[in-house]
N, C-alpha and C positions, 0 to 999 in steps of 0.2 A: 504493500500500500504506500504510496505516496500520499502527507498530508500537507494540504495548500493553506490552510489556516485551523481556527478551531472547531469550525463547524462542517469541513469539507477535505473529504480522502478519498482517492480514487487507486483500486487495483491497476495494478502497472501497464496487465494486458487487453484493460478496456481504455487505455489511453493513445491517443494519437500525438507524436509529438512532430513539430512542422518545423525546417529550415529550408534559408534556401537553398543554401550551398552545403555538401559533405562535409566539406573544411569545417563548419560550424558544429557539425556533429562529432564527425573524428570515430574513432573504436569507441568510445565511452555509451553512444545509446545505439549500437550494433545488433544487440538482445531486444531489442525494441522496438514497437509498432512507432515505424521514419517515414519522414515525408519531406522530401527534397522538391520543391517547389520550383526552384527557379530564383531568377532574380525579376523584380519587379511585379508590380498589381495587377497584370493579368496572365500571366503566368502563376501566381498566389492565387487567385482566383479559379483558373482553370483547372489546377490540380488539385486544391482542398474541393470542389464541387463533386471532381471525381473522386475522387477517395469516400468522401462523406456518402455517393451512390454505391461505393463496394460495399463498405463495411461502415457501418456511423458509431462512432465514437460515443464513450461516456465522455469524454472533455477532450479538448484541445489544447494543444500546447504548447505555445510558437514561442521558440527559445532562436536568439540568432547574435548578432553585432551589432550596434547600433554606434551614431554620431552622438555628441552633446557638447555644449559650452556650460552648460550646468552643471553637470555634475563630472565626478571624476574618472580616469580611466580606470577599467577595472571593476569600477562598480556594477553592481546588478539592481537593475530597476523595473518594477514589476507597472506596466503601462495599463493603465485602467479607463483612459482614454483615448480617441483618437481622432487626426485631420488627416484630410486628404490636400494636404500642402500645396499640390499642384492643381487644386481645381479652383479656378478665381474666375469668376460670370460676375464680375462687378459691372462689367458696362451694361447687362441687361437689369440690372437693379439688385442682385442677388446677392447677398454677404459674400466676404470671403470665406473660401474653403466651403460653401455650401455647394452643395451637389443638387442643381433646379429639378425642380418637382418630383424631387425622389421623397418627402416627408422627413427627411434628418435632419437632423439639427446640423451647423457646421464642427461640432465637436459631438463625435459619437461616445456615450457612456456605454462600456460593456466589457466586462471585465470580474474575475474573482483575484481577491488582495493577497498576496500569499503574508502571512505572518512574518514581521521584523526584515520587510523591504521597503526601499523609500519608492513611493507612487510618482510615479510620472504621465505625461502626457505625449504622444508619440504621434510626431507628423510623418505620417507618409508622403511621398513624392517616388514619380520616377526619374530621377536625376540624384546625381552623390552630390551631395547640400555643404560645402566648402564655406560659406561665410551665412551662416547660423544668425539671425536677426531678429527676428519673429518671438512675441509673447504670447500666443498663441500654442504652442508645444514646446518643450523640452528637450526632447529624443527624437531623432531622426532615424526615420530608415525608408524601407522601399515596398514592405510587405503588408507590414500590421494590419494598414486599415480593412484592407479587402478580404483577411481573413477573420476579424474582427465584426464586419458586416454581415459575412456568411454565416457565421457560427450566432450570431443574434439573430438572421434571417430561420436559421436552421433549428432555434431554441437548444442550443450547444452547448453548453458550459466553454467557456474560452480565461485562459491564463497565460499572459503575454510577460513574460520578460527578456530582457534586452541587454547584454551587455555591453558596456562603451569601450569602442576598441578607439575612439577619436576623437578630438574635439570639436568636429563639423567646420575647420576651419581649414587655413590653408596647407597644414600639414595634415590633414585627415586620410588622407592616400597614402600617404606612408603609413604611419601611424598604424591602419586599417589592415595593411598588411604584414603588420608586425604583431599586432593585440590578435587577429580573428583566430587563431589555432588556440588559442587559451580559454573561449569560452568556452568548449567542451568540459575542459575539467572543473570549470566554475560550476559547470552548471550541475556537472558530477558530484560535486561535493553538496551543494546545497537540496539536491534531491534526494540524496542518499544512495547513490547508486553507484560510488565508488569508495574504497577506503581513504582513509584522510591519509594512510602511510606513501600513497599512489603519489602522494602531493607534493612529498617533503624531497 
């Protein structure tokens, strides 16, 4: 059993857990119901939709990399919000980041807290987000929202955390490809699915 807070545990093998790239996973969740997506929101889209048609999940679990000027490298941030960074219809009247006449808000709420993680807010975008500006979100990446939308469309249980391989700025591509093989074991440890002696 994996427990995400105090009122919520879910067995391992009715879990889906979602990245987009291997690299994210690594050997650490190899014994594990994996879902390599892709990079970007419609590819996130088209592969959580299939999957959810094979077999449907008791929860989701989109564990990946993520940007931030907020918070620090390293950290793991459990997103309980999300934007769609790149959708801006302001010139037909429409807020930003709202998505017209689809009923959402421009910040979608959906999301379970995992216990003794700091909450964030997570813009997606398809583009790697180098100068980070925006009060609006916190965390950046490419995937969240559109699995984030499925899994509320789908009445899913969804648990997004994110680890910061970057700071969304101009070293964020370095950076990115220096931190991304380490969130595997982050996420090994905090799940419980690997020994701490794995670490040292």
């Amino acid at each position: 059993m994996i427990q995400i807070n105090q009122t919520a545990s879910f067995a391992i093998e009715d879990i889906l857990f979602s990245f987009a790239l291997e690299s994210e996973a690594a050997e650490v969740f190899q014994k594990c119901n994996t879902l390599i997506t892709g990079i970007g929101k419609v590819n996130a889209a088209y592969e959580l939709s299939k999957a959810i048609q094979q077999k449907r999940p008791s929860i989701i679990i989109n564990l990946g990399s993520a940007g931030s000027s907020c918070f620090q490298k390293g950290d793991v941030i459990c997103c309980t919000q999300f934007v769609q960074r790149d959708m801006d219809v302001r010139g037909l009247g429409f807020a930003q980041y709202e998505t017209p006449l689809s009923g959402l808000p421009p910040a979608l709420k959906y999301g379970l807290l995992m216990d003794h993680l700091p909450e964030g807010i997570c813009g997606t975008g398809d583009n790697f987000e180098m100068g980070h500006c925006s009060d609006a979100y916190n965390v950046v990446d490419m995937e969240a929202y559109a699995l984030a939308m499925i899994a509320m469309k789908e009445n899913i249980p969804f648990l997004c955390l994110k680890y910061i391989s970057d700071g969304a700025d101009d070293n964020a591509a370095e950076d990115w490809t220096v931190q991304v093989h380490k969130a595997a074991i982050a996420y090994g440890k905090l799940l419980g699915l690997i020994e701490e002696d794995v670490l040292s």
